[in-house]
C-alpha positions as a Markdown table, in Angstrom:
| # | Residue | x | y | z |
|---|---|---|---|---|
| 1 | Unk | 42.7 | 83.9 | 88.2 |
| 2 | Unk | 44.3 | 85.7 | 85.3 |
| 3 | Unk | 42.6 | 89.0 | 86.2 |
| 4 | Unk | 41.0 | 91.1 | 89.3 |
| 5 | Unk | 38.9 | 94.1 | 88.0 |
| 6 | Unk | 38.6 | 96.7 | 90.2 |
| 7 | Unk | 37.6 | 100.3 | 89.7 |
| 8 | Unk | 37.4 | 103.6 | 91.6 |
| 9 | Unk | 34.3 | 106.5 | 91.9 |
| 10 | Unk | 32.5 | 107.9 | 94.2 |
| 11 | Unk | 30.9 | 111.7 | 94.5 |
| 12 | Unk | 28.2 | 113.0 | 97.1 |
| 13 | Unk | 25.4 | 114.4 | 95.6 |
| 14 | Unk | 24.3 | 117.0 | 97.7 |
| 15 | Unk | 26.9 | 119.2 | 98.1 |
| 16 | Unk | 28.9 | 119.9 | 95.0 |
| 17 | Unk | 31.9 | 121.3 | 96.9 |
| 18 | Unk | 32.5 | 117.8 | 98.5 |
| 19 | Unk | 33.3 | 116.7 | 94.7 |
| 20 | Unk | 36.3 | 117.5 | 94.7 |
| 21 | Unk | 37.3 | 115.5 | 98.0 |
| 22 | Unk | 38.8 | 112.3 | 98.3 |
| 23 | Unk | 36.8 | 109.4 | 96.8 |
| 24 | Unk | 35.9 | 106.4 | 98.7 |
| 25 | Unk | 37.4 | 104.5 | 96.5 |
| 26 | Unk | 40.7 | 106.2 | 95.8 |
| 27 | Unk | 44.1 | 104.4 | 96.8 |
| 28 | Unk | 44.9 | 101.2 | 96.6 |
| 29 | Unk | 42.9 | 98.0 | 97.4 |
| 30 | Unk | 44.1 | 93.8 | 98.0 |
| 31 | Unk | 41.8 | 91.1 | 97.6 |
| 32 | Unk | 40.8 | 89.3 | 100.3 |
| 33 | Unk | 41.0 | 85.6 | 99.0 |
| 34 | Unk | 39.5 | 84.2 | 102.3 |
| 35 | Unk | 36.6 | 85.7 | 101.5 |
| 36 | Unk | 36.0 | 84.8 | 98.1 |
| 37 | Unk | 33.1 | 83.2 | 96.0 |
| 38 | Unk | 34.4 | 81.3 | 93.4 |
| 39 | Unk | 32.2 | 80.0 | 90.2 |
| 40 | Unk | 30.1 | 76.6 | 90.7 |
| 41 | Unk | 30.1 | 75.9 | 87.4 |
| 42 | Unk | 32.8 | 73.2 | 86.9 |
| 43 | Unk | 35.7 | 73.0 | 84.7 |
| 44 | Unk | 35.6 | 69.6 | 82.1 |
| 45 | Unk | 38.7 | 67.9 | 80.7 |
| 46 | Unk | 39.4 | 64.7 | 79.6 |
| 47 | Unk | 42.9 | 63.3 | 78.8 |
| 48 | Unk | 42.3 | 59.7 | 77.0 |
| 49 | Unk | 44.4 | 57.8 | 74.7 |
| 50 | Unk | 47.5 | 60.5 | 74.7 |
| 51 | Unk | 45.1 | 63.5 | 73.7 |
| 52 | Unk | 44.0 | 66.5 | 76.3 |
| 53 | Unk | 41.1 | 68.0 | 75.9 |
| 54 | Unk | 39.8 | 71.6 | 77.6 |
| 55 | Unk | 36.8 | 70.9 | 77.0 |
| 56 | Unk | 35.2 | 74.5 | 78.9 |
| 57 | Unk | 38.5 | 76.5 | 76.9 |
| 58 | Unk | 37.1 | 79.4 | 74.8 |
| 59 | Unk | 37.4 | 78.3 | 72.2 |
| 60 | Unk | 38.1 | 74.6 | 73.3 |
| 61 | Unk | 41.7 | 73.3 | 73.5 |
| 62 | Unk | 42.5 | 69.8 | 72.1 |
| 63 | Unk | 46.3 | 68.8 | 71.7 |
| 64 | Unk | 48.3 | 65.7 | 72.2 |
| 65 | Unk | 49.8 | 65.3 | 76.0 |
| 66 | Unk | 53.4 | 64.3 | 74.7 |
| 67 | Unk | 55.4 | 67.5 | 76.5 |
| 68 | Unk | 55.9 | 69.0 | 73.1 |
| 69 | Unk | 54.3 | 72.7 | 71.7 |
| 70 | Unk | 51.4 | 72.1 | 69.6 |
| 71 | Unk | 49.7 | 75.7 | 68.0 |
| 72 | Unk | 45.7 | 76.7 | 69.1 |
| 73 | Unk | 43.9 | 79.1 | 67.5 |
| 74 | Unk | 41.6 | 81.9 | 68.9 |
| 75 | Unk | 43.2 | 82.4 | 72.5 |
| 76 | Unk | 44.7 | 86.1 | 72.8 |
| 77 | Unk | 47.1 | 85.0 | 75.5 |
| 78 | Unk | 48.6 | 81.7 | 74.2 |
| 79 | Unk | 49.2 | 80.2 | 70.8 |
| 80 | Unk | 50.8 | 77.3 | 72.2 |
| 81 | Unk | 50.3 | 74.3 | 74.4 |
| 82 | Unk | 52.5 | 71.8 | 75.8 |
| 83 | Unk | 50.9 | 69.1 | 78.1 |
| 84 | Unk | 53.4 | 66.6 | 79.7 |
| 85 | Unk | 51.7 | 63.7 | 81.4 |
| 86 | Unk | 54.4 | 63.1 | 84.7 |
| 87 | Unk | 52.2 | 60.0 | 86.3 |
| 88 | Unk | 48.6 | 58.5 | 86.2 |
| 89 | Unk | 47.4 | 61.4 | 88.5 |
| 90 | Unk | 49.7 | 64.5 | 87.7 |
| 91 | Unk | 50.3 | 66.4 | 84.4 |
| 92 | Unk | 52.0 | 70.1 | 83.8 |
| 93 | Unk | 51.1 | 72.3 | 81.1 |
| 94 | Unk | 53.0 | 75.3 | 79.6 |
| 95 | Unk | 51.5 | 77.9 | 77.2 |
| 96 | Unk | 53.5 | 80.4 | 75.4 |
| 97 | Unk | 53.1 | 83.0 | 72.9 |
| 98 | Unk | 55.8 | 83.9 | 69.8 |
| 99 | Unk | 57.7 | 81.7 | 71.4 |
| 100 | Unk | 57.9 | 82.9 | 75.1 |
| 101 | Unk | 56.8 | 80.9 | 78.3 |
| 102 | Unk | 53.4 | 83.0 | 79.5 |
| 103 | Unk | 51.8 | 80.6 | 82.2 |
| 104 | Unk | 52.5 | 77.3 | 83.5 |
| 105 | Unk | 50.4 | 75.1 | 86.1 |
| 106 | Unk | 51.2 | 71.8 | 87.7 |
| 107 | Unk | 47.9 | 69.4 | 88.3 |
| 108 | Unk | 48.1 | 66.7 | 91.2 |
| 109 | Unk | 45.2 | 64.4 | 91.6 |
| 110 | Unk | 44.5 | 62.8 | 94.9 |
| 111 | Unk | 44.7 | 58.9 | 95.6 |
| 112 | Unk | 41.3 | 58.4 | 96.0 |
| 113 | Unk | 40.4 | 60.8 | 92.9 |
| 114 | Unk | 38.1 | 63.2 | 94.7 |
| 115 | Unk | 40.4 | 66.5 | 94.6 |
| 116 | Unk | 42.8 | 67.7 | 93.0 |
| 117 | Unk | 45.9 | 70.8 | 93.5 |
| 118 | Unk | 47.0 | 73.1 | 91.4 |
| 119 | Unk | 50.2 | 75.5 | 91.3 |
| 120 | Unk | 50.4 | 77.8 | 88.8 |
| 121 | Unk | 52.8 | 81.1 | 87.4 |
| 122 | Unk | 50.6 | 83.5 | 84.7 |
| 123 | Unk | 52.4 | 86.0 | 83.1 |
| 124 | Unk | 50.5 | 85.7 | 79.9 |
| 125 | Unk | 48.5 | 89.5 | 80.4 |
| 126 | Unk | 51.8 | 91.2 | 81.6 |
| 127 | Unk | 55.4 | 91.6 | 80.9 |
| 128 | Unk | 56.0 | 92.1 | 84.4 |
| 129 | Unk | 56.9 | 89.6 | 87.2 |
| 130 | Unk | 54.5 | 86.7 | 86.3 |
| 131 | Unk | 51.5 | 86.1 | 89.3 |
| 132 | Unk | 52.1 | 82.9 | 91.1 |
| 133 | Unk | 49.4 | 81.0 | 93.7 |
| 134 | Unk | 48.0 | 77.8 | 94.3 |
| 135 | Unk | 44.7 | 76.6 | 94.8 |
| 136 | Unk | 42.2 | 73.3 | 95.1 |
| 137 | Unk | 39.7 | 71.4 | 92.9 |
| 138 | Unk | 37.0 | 69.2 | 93.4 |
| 139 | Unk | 35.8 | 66.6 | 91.9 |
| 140 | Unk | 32.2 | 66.8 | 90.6 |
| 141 | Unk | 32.0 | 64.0 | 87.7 |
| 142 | Unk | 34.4 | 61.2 | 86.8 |
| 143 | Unk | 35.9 | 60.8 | 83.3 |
| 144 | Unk | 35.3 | 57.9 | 81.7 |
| 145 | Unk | 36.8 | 54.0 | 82.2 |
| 146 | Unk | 40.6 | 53.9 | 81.2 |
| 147 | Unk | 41.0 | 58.1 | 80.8 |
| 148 | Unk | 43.6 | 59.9 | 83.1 |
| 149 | Unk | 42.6 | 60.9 | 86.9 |
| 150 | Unk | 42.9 | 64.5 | 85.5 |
| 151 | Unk | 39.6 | 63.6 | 83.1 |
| 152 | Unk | 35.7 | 64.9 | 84.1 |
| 153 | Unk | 35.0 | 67.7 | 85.8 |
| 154 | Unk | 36.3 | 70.0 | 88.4 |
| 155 | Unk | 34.7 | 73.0 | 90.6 |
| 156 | Unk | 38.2 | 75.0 | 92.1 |
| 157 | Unk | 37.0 | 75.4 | 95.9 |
| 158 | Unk | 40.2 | 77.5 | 97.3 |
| 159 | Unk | 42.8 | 80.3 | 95.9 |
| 160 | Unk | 46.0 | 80.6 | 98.2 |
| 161 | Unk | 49.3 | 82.0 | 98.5 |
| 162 | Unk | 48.6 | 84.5 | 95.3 |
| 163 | Unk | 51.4 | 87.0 | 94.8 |
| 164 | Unk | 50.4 | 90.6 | 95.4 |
| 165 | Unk | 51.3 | 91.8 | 91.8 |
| 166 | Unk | 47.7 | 89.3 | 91.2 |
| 167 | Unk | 45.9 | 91.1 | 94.1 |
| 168 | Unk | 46.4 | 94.6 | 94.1 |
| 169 | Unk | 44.7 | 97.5 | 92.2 |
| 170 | Unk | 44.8 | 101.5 | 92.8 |
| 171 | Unk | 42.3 | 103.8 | 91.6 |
| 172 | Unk | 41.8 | 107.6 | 91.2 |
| 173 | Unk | 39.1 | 109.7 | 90.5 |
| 174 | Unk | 37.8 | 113.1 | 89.8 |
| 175 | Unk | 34.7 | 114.8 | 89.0 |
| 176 | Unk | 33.9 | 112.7 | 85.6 |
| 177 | Unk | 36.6 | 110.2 | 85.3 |
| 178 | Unk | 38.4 | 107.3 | 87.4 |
| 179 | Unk | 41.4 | 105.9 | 86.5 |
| 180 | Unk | 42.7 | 102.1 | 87.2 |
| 181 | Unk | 46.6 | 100.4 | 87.5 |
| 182 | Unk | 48.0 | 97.6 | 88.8 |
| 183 | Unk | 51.1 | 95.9 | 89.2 |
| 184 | Unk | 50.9 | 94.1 | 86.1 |
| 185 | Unk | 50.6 | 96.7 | 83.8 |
| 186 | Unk | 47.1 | 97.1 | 83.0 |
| 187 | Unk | 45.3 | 100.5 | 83.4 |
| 188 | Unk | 42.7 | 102.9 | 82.0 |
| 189 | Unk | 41.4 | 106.5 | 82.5 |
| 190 | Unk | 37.2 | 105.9 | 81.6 |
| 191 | Unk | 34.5 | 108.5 | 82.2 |
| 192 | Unk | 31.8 | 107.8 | 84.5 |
| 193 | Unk | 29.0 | 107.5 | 81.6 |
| 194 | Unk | 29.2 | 104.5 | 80.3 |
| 195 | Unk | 31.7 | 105.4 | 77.1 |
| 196 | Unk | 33.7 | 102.7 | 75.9 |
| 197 | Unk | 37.6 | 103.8 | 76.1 |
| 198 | Unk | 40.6 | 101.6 | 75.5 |
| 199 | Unk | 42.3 | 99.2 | 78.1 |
| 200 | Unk | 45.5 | 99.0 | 77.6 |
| 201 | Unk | 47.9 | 96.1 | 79.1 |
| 202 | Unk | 45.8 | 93.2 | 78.3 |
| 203 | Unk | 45.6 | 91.8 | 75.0 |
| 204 | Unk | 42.2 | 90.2 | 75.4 |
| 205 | Unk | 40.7 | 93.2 | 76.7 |
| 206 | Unk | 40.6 | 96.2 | 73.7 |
| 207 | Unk | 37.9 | 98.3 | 75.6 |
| 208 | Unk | 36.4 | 99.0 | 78.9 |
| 209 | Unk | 33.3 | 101.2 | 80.0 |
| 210 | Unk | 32.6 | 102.2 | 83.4 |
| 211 | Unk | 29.0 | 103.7 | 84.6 |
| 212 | Unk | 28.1 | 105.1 | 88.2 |
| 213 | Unk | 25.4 | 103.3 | 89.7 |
| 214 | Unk | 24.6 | 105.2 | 92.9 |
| 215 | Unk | 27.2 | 107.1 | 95.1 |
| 216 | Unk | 29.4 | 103.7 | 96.5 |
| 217 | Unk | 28.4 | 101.6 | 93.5 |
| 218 | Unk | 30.0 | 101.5 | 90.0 |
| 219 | Unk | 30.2 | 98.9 | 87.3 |
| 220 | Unk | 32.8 | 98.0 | 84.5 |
| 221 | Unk | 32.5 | 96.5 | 81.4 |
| 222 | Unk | 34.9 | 94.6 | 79.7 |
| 223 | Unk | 34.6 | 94.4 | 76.2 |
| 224 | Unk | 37.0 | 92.3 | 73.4 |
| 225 | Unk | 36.3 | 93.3 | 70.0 |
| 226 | Unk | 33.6 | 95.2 | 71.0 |
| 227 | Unk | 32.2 | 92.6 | 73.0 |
| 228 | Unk | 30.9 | 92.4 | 76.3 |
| 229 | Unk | 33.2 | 90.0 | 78.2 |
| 230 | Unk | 33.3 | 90.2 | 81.9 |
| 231 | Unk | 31.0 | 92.8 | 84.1 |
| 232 | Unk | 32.5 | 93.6 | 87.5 |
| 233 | Unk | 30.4 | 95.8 | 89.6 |
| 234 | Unk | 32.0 | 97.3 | 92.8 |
| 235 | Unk | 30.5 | 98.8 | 95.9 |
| 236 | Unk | 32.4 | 100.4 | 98.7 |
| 237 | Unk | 30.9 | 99.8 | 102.4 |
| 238 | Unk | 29.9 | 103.1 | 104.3 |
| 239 | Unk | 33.2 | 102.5 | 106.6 |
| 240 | Unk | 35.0 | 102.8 | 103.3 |
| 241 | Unk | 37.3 | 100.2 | 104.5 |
| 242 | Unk | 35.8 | 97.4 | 102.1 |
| 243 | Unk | 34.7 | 97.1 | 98.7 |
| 244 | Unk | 32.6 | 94.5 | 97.3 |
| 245 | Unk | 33.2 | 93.2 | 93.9 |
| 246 | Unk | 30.6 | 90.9 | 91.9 |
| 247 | Unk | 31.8 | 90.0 | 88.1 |
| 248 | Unk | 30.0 | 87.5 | 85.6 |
| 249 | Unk | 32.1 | 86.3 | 82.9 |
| 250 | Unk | 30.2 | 86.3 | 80.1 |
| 251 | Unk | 32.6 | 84.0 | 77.8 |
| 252 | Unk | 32.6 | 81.1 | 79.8 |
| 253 | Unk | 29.1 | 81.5 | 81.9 |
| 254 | Unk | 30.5 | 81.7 | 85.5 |
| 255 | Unk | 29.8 | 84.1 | 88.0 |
| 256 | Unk | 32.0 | 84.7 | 91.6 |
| 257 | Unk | 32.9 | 87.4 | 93.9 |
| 258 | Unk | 35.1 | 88.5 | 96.1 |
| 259 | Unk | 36.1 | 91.7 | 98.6 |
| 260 | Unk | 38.6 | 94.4 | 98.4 |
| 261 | Unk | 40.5 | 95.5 | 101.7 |
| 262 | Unk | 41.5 | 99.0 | 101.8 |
| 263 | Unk | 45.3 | 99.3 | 102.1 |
């Protein structure tokens, strides 16, 4: 998960003198990964005859698997990729950018082919300490005769043991504008009509617009180039102890969600 969006408003309507109270969503909230929905469309790769191939990359990654740096195009958070092939069923890839190491992740294919683990360290958003988890994949199609185990495609079915830095997001609001950090650097002040402001932090992120929806309910809009890239909308429950979060990523077609305990 290279980024959680979360975002912060909330103002009764009925009595104006309430406005300047605290919002519901104000302070600081942690994703709850066991209770997450994560995208069923799968991830495709195929690693065949010494060449690895994302095939569901935007824009699709094809480099040789020798453990050396080849150059991609079109990827704000990596220029590079190095895939090293350690054994029939596990492989480790490394991207960087001018240079620098900004995300790594470890593959391991089960025996029988059906699953598959992942570990991974993402710094490639932040200069900050770099987010580590793990996680599982499933096997939903095999790649073809003679290919690597890693080759077809892969729905991930579990995040685990995610550093807070990749969890954690604090938000602030008053009468017209919230205001969003987190531990990795990223953050934006946005008013609450929909205006499309700079987010800064992230280079494949270059604006952000945030509308109200109704008094718990708010939704963000991500936008690269002045493209809509990933929508998150957020809703806080009436205990104000939980806040919903529903996001469709637009680049790659996947939808998930996820829910926000307040800390």
């Amino acid at each position: 998960m290279k980024k959680s969006v979360l975002l912060a408003m909330s103002a009764p309507l009925l009595l104006p003198m309430l406005v300047m109270a605290q919002s519901a969503f104000d302070g600081t909230w942690k994703a709850d990964l066991n209770n997450i929905q994560l995208p069923q469309k799968p991830d495709r790769y195929l690693l065949n005859n010494g060449v690895y191939h994302c095939q569901t990359c935007v824009p699709p990654v094809t480099v040789k698997a020798d453990a050396q740096d080849h150059k991609v195009a079109g990827h704000p958070y990596y220029d590079t990729v190095n895939v090293k092939v350690v054994d029939d069923h596990t492989i480790e890839e490394t991207d960087k950018k001018a240079g620098k190491t900004v995300a790594t992740i470890t593959t391991k294919v089960s025996a029988d082919g059906t699953m598959a683990t992942f570990e991974f360290s993402d710094s490639s958003n932040s200069d900050a300490a770099a987010v580590v988890g793990k996680g599982e994949t499933k096997r939903v199609t095999k790649g073809p005769a003679g290919s690597h185990a890693i080759s077809g495609s892969w729905r991930t079915t579990k995040l685990e043991n995610v550093s807070d830095n990749g969890l954690l997001e604090t938000f602030a609001l008053d009468r017209s504008t919230v205001k969003m950090s987190n531990p990795t650097g990223q953050s934006y002040a946005a008013p609450l009509d929909g205006t499309d402001v700079p987010y800064t932090g992230d280079p494949g992120v270059t604006s952000v617009s945030v509308k109200r929806i109704n008094d718990n309910t708010i939704e963000e809009s991500d936008k690269r180039a002045g493209k809509v890239i990933l929508i998150a909308r957020m809703t806080v429950a009436a205990d104000g102890k939980t806040m919903t979060v529903a996001w469709k990523d637009m680049l790659h077609g996947t939808s998930g969600s996820y829910t926000n305990l307040k800390q």
